[in-house]
GUZASE-33444 format. One line per field, with one value per residue (C-alpha): residue in one letter; chain; x, y negated, z negated. Coordinates in steps of 0.2 Angstrom, whole numbers. Example, Ala and Ser with C-alpha at 12.3 -4.5 7.8 and 13.67 -1.06 7.14 Angstrom:
2
residu: c(A|S)
chaine: c(A|A)
X: c(62|68)
Y: c(22|5)
Z: c(-39|-36)
//
This chain:
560
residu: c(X|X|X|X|X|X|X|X|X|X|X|X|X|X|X|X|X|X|X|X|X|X|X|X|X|X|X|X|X|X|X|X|X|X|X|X|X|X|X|X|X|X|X|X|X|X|X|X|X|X|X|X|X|X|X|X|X|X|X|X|X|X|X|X|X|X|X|X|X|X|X|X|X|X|X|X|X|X|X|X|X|X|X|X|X|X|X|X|X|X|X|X|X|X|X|X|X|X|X|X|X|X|X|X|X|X|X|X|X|X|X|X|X|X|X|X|X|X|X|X|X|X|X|X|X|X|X|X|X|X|X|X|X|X|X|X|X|X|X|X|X|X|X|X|X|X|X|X|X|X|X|X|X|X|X|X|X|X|X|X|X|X|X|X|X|X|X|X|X|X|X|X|X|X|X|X|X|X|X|X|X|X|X|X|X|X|X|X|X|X|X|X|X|X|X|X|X|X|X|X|X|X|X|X|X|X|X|X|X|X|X|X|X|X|X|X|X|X|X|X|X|X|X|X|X|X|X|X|X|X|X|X|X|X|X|X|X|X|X|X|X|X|X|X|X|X|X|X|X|X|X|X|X|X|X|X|X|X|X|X|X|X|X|X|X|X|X|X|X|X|X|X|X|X|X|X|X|X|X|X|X|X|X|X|X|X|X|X|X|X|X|X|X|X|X|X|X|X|X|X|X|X|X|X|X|X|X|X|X|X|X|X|X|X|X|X|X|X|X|X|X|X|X|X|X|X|X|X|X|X|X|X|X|X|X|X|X|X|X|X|X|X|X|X|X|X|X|X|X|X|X|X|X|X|X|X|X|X|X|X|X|X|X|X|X|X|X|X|X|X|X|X|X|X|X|X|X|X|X|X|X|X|X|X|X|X|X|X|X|X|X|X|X|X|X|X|X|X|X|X|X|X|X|X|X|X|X|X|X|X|X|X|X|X|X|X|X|X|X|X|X|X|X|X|X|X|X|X|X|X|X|X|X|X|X|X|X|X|X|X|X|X|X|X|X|X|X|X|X|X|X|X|X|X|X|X|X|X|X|X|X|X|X|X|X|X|X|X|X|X|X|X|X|X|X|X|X|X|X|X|X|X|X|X|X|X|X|X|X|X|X|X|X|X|X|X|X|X|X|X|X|X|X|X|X|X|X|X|X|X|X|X|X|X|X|X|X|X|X|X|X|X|X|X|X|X|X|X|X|X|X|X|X|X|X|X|X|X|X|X|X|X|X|X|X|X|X|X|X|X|X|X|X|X|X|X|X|X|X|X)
chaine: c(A|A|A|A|A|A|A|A|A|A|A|A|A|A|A|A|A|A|A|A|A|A|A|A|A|A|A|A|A|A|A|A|A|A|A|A|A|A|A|A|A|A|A|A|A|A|A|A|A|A|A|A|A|A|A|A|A|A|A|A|A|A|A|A|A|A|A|A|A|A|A|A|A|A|A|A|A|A|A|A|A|A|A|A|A|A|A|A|A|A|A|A|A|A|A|A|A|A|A|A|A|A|A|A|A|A|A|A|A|A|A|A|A|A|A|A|A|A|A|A|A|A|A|A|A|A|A|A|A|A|A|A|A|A|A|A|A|A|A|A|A|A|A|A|A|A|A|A|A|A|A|A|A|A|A|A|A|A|A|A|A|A|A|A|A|A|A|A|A|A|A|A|A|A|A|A|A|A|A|A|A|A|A|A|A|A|A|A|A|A|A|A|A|A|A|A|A|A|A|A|A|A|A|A|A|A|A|A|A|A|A|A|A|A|A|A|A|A|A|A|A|A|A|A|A|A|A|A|A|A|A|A|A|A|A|A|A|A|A|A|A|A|A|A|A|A|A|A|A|A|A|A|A|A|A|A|A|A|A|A|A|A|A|A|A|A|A|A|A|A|A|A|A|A|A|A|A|A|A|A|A|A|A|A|A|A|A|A|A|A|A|A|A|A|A|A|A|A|A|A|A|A|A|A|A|A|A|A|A|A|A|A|A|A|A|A|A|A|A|A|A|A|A|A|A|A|A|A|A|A|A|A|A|A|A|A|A|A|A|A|A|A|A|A|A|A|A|A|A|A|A|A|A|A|A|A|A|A|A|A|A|A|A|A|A|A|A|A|A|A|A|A|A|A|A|A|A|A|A|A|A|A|A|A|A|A|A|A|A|A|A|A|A|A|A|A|A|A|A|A|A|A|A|A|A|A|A|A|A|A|A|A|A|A|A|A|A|A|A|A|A|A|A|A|A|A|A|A|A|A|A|A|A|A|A|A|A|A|A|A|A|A|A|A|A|A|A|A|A|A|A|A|A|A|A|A|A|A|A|A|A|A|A|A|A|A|A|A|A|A|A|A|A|A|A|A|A|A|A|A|A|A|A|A|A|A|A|A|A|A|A|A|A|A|A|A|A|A|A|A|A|A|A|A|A|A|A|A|A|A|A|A|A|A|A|A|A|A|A|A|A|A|A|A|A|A|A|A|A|A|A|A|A|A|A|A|A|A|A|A|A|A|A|A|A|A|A|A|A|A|A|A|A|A|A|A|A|A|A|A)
X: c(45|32|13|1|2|1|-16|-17|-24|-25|-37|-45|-32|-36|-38|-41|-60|-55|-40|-32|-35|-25|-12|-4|3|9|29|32|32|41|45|46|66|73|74|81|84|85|92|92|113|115|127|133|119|107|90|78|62|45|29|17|19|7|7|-3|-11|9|18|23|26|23|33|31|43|52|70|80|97|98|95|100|88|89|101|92|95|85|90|77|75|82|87|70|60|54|44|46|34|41|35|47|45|39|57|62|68|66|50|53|57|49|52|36|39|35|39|23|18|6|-6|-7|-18|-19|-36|-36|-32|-15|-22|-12|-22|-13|-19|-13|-11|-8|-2|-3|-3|3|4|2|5|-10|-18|-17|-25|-23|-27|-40|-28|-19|-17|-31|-34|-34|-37|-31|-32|-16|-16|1|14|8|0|-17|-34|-44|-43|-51|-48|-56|-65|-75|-82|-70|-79|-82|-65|-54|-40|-41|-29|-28|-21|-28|-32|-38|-49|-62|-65|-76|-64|-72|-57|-62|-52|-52|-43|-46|-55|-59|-72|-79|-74|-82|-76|-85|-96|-115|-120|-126|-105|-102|-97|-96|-86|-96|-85|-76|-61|-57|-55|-65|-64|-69|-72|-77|-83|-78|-83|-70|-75|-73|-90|-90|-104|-106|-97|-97|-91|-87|-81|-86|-81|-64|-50|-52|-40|-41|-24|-26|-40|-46|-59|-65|-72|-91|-86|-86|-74|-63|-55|-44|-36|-40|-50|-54|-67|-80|-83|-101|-99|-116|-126|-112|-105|-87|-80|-63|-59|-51|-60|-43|-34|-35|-43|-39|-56|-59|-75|-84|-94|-105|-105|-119|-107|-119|-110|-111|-99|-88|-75|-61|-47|-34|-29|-30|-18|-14|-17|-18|-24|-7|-14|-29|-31|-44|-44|-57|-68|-68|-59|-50|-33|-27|-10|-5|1|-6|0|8|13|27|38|53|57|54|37|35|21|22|18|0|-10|-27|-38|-58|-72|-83|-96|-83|-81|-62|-53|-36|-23|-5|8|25|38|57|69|73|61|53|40|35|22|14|17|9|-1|-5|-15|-4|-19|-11|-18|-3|-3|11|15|30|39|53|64|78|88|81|63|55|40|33|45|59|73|76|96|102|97|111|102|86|81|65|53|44|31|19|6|-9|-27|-26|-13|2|20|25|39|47|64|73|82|97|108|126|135|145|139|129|113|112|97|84|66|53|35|26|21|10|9|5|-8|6|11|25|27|37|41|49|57|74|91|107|123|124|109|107|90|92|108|109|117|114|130|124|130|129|114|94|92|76|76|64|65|57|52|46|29|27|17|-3|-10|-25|-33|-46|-62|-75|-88|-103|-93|-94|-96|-85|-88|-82|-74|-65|-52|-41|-31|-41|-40|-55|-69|-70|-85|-95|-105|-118|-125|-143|-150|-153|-143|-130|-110|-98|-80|-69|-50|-33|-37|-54|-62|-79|-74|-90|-108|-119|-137|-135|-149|-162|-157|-140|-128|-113|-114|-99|-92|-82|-66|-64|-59|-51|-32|-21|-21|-31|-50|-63|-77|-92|-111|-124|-138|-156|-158|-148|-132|-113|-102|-86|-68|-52|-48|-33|-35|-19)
Y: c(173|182|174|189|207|223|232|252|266|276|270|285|296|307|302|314|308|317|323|335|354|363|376|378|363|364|364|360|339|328|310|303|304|291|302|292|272|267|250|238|233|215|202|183|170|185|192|204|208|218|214|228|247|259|280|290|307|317|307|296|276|262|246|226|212|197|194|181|184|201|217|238|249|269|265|254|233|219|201|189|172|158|151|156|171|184|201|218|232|252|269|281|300|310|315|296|297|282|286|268|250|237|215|203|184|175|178|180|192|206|218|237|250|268|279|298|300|291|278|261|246|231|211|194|176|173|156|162|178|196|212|231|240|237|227|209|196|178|164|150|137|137|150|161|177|195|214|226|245|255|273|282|278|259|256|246|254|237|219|206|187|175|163|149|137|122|108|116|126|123|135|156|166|185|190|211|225|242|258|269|288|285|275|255|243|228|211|197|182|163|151|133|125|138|155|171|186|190|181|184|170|181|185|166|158|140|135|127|113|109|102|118|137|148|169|179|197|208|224|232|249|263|256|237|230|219|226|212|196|188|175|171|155|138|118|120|130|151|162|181|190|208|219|239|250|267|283|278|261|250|236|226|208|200|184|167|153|135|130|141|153|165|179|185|181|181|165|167|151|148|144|128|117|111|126|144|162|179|187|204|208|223|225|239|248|233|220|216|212|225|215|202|198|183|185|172|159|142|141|146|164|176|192|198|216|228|247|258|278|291|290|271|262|249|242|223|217|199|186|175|160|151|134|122|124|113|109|121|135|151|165|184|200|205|223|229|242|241|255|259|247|234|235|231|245|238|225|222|209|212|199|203|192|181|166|167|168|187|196|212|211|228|243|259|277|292|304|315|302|290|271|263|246|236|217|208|205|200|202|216|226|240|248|262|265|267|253|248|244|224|215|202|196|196|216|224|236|248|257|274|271|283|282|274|261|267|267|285|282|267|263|250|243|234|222|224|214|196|186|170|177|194|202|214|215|227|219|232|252|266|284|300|312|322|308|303|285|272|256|240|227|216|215|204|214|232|240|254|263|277|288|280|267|254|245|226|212|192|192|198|214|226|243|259|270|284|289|310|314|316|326|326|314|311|296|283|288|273|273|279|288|306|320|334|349|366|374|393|398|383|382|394|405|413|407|399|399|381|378|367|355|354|361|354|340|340|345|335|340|328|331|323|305|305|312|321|340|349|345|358|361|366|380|374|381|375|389|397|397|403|390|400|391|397|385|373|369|371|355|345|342|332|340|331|335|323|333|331|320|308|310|313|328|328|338|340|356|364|375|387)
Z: c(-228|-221|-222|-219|-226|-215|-213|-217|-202|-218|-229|-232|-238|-253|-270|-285|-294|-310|-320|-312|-319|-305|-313|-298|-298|-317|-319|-300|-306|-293|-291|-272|-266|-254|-239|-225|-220|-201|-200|-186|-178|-173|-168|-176|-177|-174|-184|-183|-198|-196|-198|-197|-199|-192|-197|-183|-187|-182|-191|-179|-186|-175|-181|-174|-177|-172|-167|-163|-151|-149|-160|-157|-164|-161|-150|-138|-137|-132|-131|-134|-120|-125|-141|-152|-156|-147|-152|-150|-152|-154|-160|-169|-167|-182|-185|-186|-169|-157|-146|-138|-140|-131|-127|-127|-127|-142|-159|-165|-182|-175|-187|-181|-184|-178|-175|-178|-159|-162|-152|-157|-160|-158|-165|-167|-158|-142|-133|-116|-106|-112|-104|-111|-95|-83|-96|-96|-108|-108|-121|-116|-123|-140|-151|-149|-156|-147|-151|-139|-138|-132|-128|-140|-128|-128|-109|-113|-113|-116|-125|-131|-135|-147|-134|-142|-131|-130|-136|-153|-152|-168|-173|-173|-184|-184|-202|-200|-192|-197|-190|-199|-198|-184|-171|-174|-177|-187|-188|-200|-202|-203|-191|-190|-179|-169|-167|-155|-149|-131|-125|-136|-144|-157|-164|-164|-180|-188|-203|-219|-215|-199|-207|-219|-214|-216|-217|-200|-201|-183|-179|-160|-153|-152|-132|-137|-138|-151|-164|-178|-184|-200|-210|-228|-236|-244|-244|-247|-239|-238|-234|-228|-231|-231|-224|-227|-223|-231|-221|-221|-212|-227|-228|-240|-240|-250|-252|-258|-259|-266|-275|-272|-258|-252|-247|-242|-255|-269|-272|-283|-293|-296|-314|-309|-294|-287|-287|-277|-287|-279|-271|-266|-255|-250|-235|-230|-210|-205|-211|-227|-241|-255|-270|-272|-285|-293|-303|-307|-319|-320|-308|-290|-286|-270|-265|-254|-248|-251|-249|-254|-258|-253|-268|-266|-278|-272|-273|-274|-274|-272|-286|-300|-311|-299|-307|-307|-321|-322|-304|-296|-295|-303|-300|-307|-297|-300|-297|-301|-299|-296|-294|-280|-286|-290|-308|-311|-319|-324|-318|-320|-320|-315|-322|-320|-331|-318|-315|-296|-284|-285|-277|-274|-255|-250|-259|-251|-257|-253|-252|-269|-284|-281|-278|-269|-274|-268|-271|-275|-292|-297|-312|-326|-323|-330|-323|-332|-344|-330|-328|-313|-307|-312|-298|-298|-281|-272|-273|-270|-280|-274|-288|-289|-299|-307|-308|-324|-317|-324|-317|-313|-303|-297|-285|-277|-262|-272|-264|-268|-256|-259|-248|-254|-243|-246|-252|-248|-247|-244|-235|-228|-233|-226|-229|-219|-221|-232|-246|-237|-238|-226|-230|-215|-222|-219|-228|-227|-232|-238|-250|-259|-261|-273|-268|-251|-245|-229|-223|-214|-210|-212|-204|-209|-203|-200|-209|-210|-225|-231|-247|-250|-255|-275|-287|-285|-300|-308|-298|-305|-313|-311|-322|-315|-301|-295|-309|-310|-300|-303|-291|-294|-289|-282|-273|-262|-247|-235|-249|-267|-278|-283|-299|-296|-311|-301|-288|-270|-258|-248|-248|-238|-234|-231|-226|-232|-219|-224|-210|-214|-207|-214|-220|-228|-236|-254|-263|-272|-288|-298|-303|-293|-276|-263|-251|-235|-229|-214|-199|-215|-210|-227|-237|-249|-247|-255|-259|-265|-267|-267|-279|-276|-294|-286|-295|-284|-289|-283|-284|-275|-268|-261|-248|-243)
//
């Protein structure tokens, strides 16, 4: 079972601020299709699963995992050392093609990231010495964290490793990684002791209490310099699960903690002492803490993954209500919603009919007002009004959600073999800058997702799959957000025409990853005003005016 949640390169994909009004789009409704599976081949007493998925600007994924024996994937084999785990790092050409395939020692879960050069950030633990290429990094002793920079075809451009000084040095877990617009790479995870990246005092941190954890989270320079450091936690134990980041540089943590935890100047308080609450934090560019929020039960709950869209409402998955019942524990599925300045929206629970420990393992925006959700079930589940197949054994969900955090679409990987281990799961998912989404997971036995089937064997196996982009929808409107804005006719071509509520400010145009492609002066005066396209690449923009009252005006628009 995996322990962490996969980080997303593509935090800032699009999301619609308002009900969509484009007639265009009207009649030409479509649900994501299950467009292909890539599945890993492998021997008796074998294994292979994924940890991290990574889309670059082309399309191109890069995937991690670890393997036990050995494993065939797009044709190429590796064979781990001996008889445990090693890892294996590969990138898969836009047309799912295997780009290549390569062996590290040590079976170690990795985070991935990818910048808007396709430049592939790598993290995780090390115990001793690895090599990218010319680039070698080696751990001081133990398991020591380390970020490291790759160019797209995986040789090493720089690193870093967490290096406390020894006598204050406790333990340094690396649990995500992600990019912004603007090339920084921020990690987080869990430290106890003492924990620094480089070597300036001024980035060292302490835990509240040596003998907890506590939550780290770093700032490096698209060059490596470490920027800022900060830390967030309390007496008991704190956990950092999942980490994202918008296209100004803000940044948001989830997971849980015990008790009670600060971050900042927010302190949070579980609704029972002795149990964990699910947190979500938001962090500005300087690493000030902006918000900070709980939810949970009286019992154990956990924030699994974290994803935020380009208007900046942000996305939690992970579990609540996890409680012993009988002999043995229970927890549902959970998902909510929050707006830019933290408000909660909506959340959901996912119970199938079959008692279990479910979760919402991984969220992602698609940039076209969908939320991706994905987990486990097994037995009968209904998301949205749509039934999914009988599960007669471990199976996985994978849901689209609107703004207003409802189940447009959902689908599964369904396991259909015999065998008294056969099942399938799905942990990680990204999308590209066209709504195409991709999930990793592993199955034992054969799976069906959708209209297509996977034959396996005995053994757990890693697989690929790709789901289609869908429908555009209407995304989440938090209150006090952007007002509408007026823009005719869209989808445009060459020019389009604004109508300004108020006079003066600023436009800013951002594109389809959330990159800031255009800033302009707006008249003095409110009324229409033409915008020129030129230069603009077809696809969906953002378009948002910051007014000289104060107030944010904000639309999608589709350029052709």
């Amino acid at each position: 079972m995996r322990i962490t949640v996969r980080f997303r390169p593509w935090m800032a994909l699009f999301a619609l601020v308002a009900t969509l009004s484009l007639s265009s789009f009207r009649g030409q409704a479509q649900d994501p299709t299950w467009a292909s599976v890539r599945r890993a081949a492998s021997t008796t007493n074998t294994a292979s699963y994924g940890d991290a998925i990574a889309v670059a600007p082309d399309g191109s994924r890069f995937f991690h995992g670890t393997f036990q024996g050995s494993f065939t994937f797009g044709g190429t084999t590796l064979t781990a050392v001996g008889a445990g785990f090693d890892s294996y790092l590969g990138k898969l050409n836009p047309d799912g093609s295997l780009a290549w395939l390569r062996q590290y020692s040590g079976g170690l879960p990795w985070k991935l990231a990818v910048d808007a050069t396709g430049n592939l950030y790598v993290g995780g633990n090390l115990g001793g010495t690895i090599s990218f290429g010319s680039l070698t990094l080696t751990g001081p002793g133990g398991l020591r964290a380390f970020v490291a920079k790759l160019t797209p075809q995986g040789e090493g451009l720089w690193g870093k490793v967490e290096e406390a000084p020894q006598a204050a040095r406790g333990d340094c877990f690396l649990s995500s990684l992600i990019t912004d617009a603007a090339g920084n790479v921020y990690a987080s995870g869990n430290f106890s002791g003492t924990m620094r990246f480089g070597s300036e005092a001024a980035n060292q941190l302490m835990t509240t209490n040596n003998a907890v954890f506590d939550i780290f989270l770093c700032k490096f320079s698209p060059s490596g310099s470490v920027l800022w450091a900060r830390k967030a936690g309390g007496e008991g134990n704190d956990d950092n699960r999942d980490l994202a980041a918008d296209a100004s540089g803000n940044t948001y943590l989830t997971g849980n903690f015990t008790g009670s935890a600060t971050f900042g100047t927010v302190t949070l308080n579980a609704a029972n002492a002795t149990d964990q609450d699910l947190y979500v934090a938001k962090f500005d560019p300087q690493g000030n803490v902006v918000w900070a929020q709980r939810a949970g039960t009286a019992n154990d709950d956990t924030g699994e993954a974290v994803a935020v869209d380009a208007a900046g409402v942000v996305a939690v998955g992970g579990n609540v209500n996890s409680r012993l019942v009988g002999a043995g524990f229970q927890r549902a599925a959970y998902l909510a919603c929050y707006g830019a300045n933290g408000s909660p929206l909506w959340s959901r629970e996912i119970t199938p009919s079959i008692p279990g420990l479910y979760s919402v393992k991984d969220v992602a925006y698609d940039g076209r007002g969908g939320l991706y959700a994905i987990g486990d079930y097994e037995g009968a589940l209904t998301l949205g009004g749509t039934p999914l197949p009988l599960a007669g054994k471990p199976s996985a969900f994978v849901a689209r959600y609107n703004g207003q955090g409802t189940a447009r679409w959902a689908g599964a990987g369904i396991a259909e073999g015999a065998g008294p281990n056969d099942g399938c799961s799905f942990d990680y998912i990204d999308a590209d800058a066209t709504g195409n989404a991709y999930l990793l997971g592993a199955a034992v036995g054969n799976v069906s997702f959708g209209s297509l089937n996977s034959v396996g064997s005995t053994n757990a196996t890693l697989f690929e799959a790709k789901l289609n982009s869908g429908s555009v929808l209407a995304a989440a409107r938090t209150p006090g957000a952007a007002l509408p804005l007026t823009v005719y006719p869209n989808p445009a071509s060459g020019q389009t025409t604004l109508v300004l509520p108020q006079g003066g400010g600023e436009l800013t145009i951002t594109d389809g990853l959330g990159r800031v492609v255009r800033t302009q002066a707006l008249p003095a005066v409110a009324g229409a005003v033409e915008l020129g396209l030129g230069g603009l690449a077809p696809g969906l923009y953002q378009l948002r005016a910051r007014l000289s009252n104060g107030q944010t005006a904000a639309t999608p628009l589709l350029v052709h």
